[in-house]
C-alpha positions in Angstrom: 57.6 21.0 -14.0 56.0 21.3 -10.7 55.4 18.4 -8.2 51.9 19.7 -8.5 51.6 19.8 -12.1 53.5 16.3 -12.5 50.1 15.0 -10.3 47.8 16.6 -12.0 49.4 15.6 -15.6 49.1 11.9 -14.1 45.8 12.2 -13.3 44.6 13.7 -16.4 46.6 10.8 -18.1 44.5 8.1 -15.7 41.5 9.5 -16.0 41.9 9.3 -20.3 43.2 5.5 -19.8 39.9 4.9 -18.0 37.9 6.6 -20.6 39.7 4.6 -23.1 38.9 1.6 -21.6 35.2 2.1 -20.3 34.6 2.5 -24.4 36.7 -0.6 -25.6 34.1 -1.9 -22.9 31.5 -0.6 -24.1 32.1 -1.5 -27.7 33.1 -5.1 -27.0 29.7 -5.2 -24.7 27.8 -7.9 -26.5 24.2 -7.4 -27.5 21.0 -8.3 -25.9 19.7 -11.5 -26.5 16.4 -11.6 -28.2 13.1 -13.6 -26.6 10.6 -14.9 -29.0 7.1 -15.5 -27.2 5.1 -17.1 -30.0 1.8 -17.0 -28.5 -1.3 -18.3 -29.7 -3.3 -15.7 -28.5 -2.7 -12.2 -27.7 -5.5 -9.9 -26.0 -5.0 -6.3 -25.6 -6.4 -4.6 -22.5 -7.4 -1.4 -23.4 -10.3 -3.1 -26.3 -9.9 -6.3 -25.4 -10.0 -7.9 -28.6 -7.6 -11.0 -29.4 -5.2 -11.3 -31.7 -3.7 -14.8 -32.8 -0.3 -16.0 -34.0 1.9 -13.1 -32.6 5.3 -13.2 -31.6 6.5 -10.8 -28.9 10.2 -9.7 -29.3 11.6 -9.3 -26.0 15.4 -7.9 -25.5 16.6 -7.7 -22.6 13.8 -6.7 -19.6 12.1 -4.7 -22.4 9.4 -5.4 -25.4 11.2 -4.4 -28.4 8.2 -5.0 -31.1 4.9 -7.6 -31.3 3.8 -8.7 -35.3 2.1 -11.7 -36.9 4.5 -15.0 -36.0 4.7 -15.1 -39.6 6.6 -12.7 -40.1 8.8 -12.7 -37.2 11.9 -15.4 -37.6 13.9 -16.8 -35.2 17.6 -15.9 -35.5 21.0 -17.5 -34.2 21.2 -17.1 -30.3 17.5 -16.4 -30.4 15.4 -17.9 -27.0 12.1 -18.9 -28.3 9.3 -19.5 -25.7 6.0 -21.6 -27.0 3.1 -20.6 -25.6 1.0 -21.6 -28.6 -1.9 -22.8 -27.0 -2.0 -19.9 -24.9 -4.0 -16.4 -23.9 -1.0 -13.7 -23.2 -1.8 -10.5 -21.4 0.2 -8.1 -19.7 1.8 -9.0 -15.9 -1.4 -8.1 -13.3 -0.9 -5.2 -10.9 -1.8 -5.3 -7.3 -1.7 -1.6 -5.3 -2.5 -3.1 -2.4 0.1 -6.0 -0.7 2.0 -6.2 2.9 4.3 -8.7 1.7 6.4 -8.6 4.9 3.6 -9.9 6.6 1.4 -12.9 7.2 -2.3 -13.7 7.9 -1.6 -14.7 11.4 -3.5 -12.6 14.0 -2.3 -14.3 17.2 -1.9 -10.6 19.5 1.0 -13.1 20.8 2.6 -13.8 17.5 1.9 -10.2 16.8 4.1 -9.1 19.7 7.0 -11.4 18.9 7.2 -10.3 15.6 10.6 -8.4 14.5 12.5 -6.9 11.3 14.1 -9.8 10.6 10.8 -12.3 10.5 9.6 -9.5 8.6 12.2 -9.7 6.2 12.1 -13.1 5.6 8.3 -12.9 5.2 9.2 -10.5 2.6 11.2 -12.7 0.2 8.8 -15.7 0.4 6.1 -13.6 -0.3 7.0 -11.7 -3.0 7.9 -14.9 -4.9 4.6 -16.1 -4.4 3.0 -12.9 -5.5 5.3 -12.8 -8.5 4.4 -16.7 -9.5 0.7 -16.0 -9.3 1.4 -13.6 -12.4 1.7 -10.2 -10.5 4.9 -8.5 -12.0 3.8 -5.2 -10.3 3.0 -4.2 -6.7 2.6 -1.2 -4.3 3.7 -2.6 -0.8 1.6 0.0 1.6 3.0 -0.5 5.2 5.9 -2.2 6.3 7.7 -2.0 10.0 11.6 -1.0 10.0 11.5 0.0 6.3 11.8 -3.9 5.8 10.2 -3.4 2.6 12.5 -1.0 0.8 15.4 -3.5 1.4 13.0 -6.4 0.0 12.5 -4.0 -2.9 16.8 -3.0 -3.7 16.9 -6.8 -2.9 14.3 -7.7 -6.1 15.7 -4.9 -8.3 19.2 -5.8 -7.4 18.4 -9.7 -8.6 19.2 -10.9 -5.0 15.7 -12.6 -5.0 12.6 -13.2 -7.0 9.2 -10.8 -6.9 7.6 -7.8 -8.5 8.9 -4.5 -9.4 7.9 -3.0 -6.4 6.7 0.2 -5.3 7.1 0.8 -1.2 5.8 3.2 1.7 7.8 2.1 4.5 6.0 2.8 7.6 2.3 4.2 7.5 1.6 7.3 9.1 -1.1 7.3 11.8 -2.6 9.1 14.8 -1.6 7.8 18.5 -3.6 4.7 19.1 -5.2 4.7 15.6 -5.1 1.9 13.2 -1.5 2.5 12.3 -0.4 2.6 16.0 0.6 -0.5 18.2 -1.9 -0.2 20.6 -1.8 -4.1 22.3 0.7 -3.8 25.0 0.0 -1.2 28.5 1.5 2.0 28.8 4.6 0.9 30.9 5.9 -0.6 27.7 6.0 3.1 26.0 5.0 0.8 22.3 4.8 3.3 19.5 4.8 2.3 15.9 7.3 3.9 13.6 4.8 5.7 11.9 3.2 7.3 14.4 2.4 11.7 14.4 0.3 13.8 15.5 -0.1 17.8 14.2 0.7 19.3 11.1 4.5 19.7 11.8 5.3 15.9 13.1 3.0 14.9 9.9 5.4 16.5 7.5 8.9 15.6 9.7 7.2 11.9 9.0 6.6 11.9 6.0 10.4 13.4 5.2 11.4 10.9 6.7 10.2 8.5 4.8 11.3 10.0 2.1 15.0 10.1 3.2 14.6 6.3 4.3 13.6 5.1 1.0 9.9 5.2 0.4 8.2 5.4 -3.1 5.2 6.7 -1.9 3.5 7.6 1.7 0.7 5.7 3.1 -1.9 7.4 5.6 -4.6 5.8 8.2 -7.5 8.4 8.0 -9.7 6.4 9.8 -9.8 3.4 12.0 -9.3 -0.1 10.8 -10.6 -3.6 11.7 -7.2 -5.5 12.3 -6.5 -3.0 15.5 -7.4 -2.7 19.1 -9.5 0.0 20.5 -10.4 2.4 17.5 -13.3 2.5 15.1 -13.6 2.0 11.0 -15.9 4.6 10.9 -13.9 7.5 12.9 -11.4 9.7 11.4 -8.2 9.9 12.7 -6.1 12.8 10.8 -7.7 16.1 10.6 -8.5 17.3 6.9 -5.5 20.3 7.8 -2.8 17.3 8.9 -3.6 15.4 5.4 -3.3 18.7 3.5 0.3 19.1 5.4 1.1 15.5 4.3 -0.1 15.3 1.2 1.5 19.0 0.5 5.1 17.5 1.3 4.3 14.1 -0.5 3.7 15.8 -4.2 6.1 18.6 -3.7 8.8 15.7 -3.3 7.5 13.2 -5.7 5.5 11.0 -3.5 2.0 9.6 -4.0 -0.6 9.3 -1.0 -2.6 6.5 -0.1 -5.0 6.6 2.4 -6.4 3.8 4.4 -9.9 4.8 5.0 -12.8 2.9 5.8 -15.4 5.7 7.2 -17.1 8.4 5.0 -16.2 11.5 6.7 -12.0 10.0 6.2 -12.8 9.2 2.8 -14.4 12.5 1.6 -11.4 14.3 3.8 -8.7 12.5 2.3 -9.9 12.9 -1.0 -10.6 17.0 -0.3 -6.8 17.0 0.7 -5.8 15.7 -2.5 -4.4 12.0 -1.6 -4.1 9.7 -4.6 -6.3 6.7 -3.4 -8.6 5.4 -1.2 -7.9 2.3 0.2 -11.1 -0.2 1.5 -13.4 2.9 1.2 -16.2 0.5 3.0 -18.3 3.2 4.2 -18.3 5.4 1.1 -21.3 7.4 0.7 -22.6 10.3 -2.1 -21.0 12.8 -0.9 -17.7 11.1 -0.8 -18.4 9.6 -4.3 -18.9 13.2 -5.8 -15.4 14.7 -4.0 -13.3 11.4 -5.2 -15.2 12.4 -8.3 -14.2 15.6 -9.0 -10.6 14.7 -7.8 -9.6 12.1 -9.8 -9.1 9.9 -6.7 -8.7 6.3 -7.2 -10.6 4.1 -4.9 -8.6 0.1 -4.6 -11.6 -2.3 -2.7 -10.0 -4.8 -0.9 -12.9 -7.2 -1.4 -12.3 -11.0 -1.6 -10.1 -10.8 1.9 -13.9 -10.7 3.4 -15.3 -13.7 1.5 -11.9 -15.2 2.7 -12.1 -14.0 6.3 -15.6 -15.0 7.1 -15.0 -19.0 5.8 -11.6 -19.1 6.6 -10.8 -16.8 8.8 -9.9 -17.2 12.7 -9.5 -13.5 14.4 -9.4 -12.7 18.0 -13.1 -11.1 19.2 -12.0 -7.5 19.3 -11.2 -7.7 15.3 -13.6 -10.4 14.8 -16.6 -8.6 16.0 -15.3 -5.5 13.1 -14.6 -8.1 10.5 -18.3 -8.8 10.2 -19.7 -4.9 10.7 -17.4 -3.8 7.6 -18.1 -6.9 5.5 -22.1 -6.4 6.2 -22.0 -2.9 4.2 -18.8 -2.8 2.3 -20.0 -4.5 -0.7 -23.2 -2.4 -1.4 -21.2 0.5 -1.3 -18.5 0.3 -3.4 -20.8 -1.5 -6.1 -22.5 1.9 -5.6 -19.3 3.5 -5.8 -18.5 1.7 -9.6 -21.6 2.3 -11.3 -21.2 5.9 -10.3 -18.0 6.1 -11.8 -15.6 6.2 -9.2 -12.0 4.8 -10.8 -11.1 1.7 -10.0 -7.2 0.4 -9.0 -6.9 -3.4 -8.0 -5.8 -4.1 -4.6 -6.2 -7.2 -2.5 -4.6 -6.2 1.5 -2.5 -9.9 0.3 -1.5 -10.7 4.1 -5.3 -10.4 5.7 -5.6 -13.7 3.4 -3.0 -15.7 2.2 -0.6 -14.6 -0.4 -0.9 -16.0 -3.9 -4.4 -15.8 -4.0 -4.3 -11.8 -5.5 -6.4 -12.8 -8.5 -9.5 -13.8 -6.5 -10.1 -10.2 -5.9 -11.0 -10.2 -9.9 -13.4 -12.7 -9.4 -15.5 -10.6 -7.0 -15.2 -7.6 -9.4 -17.3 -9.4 -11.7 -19.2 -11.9 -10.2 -20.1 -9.5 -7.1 -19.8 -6.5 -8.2 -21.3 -6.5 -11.8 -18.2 -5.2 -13.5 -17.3 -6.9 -16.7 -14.4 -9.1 -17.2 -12.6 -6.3 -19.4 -13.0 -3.7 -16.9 -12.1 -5.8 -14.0 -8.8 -6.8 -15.9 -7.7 -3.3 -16.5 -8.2 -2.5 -12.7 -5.3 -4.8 -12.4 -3.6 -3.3 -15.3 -4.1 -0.2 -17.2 -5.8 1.7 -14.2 -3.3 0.1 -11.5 -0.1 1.3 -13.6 -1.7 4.8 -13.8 -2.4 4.8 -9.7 1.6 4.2 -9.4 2.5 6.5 -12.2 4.2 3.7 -14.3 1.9 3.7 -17.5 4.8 4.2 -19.7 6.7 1.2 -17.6 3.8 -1.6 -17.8 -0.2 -1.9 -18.1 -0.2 -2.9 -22.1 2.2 -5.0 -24.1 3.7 -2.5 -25.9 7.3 -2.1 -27.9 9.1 0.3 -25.3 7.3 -1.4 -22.2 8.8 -3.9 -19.5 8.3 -7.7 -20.5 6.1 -8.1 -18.2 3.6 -10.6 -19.3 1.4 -13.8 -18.5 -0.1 -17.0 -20.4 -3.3 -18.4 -19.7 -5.1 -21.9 -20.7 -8.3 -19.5 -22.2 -9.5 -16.2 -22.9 -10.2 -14.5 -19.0 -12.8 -12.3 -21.0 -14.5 -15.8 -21.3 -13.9 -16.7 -17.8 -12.0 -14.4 -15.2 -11.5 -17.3 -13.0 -8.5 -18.4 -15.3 -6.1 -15.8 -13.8 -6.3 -17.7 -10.5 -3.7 -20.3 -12.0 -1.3 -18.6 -13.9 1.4 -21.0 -16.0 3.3 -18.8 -17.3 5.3 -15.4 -15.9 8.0 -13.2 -17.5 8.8 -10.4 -15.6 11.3 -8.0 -17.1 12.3 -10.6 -19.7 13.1 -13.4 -17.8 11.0 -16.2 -17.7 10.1 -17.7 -14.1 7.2 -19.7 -14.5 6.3 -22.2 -17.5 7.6 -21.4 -21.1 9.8 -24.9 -21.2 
């Protein structure tokens, strides 16, 4: 025999002792543990009628079936969580976060800031978000891609938060809302994000692809929390979000625009992106294109009732902070009773973390939505904005564990989701349940 075909006999012979031994692994791999929640209320989403006495089987990170509590017993090895005097609901969603940053406006703090603060931002916050019972999140702009290592770092059980969904960098026009536009031009400051014309749009957006981004996030118009550009101006031409939002689908991406201004909304919508973010200036016209699209529109609401009582900006976003909040609110009520979709997003680091569920409270006591609608902007509409229906949303056999307990019935009073005691996410329990 060969030299040759003695190594290649040997290998053959390792690689069937390997095989051998991953399946005497495998076999002797012992079986998920079960979770009972015995809950003392149950309310489904989609109809929102309540159920009592159920029991929700959880194995592993996954709902494995939900039944009457009388019919469901407890088994050796079992884990049985009492939340009898509870309301359980499925984990909120919020579309909208920048977890890797703070509400801290300082233009010096701003300056100073780096990766690494961003970083560390990121794992405090996303606890916080995750104990206020959000077990789902899109993070839409992030510096130094800070917020797909926060995201490994969750999934890889390094550190507690949401399953999270993350752009990376936004993509905006030089000296737009997604630019660093503070420092003079000796300092040559350009964000990460920044590109202008079709084929740096779509090199940008690749790249964010290759650097580990769920989904790409766009400035179509100006912003309040920048210097020197306006809400109500587009930045990206209709033919640059086309080019984006082209390369985004093709490779599996979402789009989400950040657009304040009615001609960026109705553009960005034309071009096909996914959601509107703010939309404060959204007028008819814009209404009938997100219409006909199927675009999402996520308000970002309570961050002005927070901003204007609370709230201590520099002038030059001050001064915008109060033009945006004077119209915002008439038109996207306009905006819901016309139709528009709804997804629940907060911009959670304009106003302190935590507080997420306060943007519910405006959906229905500002707003006029009803407490069953505003719930499912947070839950069966946000999952369907990030493509995870079949992930989360519902409680539903097949379906992450994902879920919260309540004192009361939120239908009753929305307010209720503001203090969360109890949160499972992906079958482990982090909050309450003892």
């Amino acid at each position: 025999m060969t030299f040759r075909r003695m190594k290649l006999v040997s290998l053959c012979a390792a690689f069937c002792a390997l095989a051998c031994w991953l399946g005497t692994a495998q076999e002797a791999k012992p079986a998920a543990k079960r979770t009972l929640v015995r809950a003392g209320h149950v309310l489904d989403v989609r109809t929102g009628k309540v159920a009592d006495n159920q029991t929700i089987v959880v194995v592993g990170d996954a709902i494995r079936s939900m039944g009457p509590s009388a019919s469901v017993t407890a088994e050796p090895g079992d884990e049985v969580v009492d939340l009898g005097g509870m309301t359980v609901l499925p984990g909120l969603i919020d579309v909208h976060t920048h977890l890797t940053m703070n509400p801290d406006f300082d233009p010096y703090r701003e300056l100073i800031s780096t990766d690494a603060k961003e970083a560390i931002n990121g794992v405090v916050n996303a606890k916080t978000t995750l104990m206020a019972g959000f077990t789902s999140a899109r993070n839409v702009g992030a510096g130094g891609f800070t917020d797909v290592d926060l995201r490994d770092a969750i999934d890889a059980g390094q550190v507690p938060g949401p399953h999270l969904m993350v752009s990376g960098p936004p993509l905006g026009i030089t000296g737009g809302h997604c630019d660093e536009n503070l420092l003079p031009i000796q300092y040559h400051v350009v964000s990460d994000g920044v590109a202008d014309g079709i084929a740096e749009v779509q090199h940008k957006v690749r790249q964010d692809i290759k650097y580990g981004a769920d989904l790409i996030k766009i400035c179509a118009t100006g912003g309040v929390l920048s210097k020197g550009d306006d809400p109500q101006a587009s930045q990206y031409t209709l033919e640059e979000m086309q080019a984006i939002v082209a390369d985004a689908h093709r490779l599996g991406r979402k789009v989400a625009a950040h657009a304040h201004g009615a001609q960026g909304i109705l553009w960005a919508s034309r071009a096909g992106v996914d959601s509107i973010e703010h939309g404060s200036y959204i007028n008819d016209e814009a209404i009938a294109e997100m219409k006909k699209n199927g675009t999402y529109l996520v308000p970002t609401l309570y961050l002005e009732d927070w901003q204007i009582e609370k709230g201590s900006l520099p002038a030059f976003y001050h001064q915008k902070m109060v033009d945006v909040s004077a119209v915002a609110k008439a038109n996207i009520k306009h905006a819901i009773q016309a139709g528009v979709k709804i997804a629940l997003g907060t911009d959670a680091a304009v106003y302190p973390h935590g507080l997420n569920a306060h943007e519910l409270d405006v959906y229905v006591n500002q707003m006029g939505m009803t407490p069953l609608a505003a719930l499912q902007t947070a839950t069966i509409n946000a999952a369907d904005l990030m493509g995870w229906s079949k992930n989360t949303g519902t409680l539903e056999a097949g379906k992450w564990a994902d879920m919260i307990g309540v004192p009361r019935n939120p239908l009753e009073d929305i307010r209720v989701l503001e203090e969360v005691p109890f949160v499972m996410k992906a079958g482990v329990v982090y909050k309450g349940g003892k």
